[in-house]
C-alpha positions in Angstrom: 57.1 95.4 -28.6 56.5 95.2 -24.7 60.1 95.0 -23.6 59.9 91.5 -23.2 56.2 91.5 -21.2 54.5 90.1 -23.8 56.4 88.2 -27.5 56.1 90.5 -29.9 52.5 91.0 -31.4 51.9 91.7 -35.2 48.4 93.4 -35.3 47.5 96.2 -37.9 46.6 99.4 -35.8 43.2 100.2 -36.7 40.9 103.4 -35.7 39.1 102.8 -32.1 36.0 104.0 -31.6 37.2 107.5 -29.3 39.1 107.9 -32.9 42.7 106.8 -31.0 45.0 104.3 -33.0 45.4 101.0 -31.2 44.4 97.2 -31.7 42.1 94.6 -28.9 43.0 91.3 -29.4 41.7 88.5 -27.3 43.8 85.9 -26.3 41.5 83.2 -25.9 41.6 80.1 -23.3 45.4 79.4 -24.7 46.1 82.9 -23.0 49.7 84.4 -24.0 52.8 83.9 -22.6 54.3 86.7 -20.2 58.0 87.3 -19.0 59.5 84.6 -21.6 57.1 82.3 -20.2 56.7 82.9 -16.4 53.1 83.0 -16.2 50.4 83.3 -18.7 47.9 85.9 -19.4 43.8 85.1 -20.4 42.2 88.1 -21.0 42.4 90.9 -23.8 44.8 93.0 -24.7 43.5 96.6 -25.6 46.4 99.3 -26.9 44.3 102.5 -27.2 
């Protein structure tokens, strides 16, 4: 949950390679929505 950034992402947390717990998920040419829809975002998203 992103407080209402990004909708809510459901993505295992795996091992990263500095041994952190996180995800990277790209979001492709569709992008992702941001602040219900405001703008959009096109990039990846990395929680590390």
């Amino acid at each position: 949950m992103s407080a209402g950034i990004f909708p809510d992402i459901k993505e295992p947390i795996r091992l990263q390679p500095d041994y952190a717990l996180g995800f990277v998920r790209a979001t492709g040419d569709a992008g992702m929505p941001l602040y219900g829809r405001k703008a959009k975002f096109t990039s990846s998203i990395s929680l590390e």
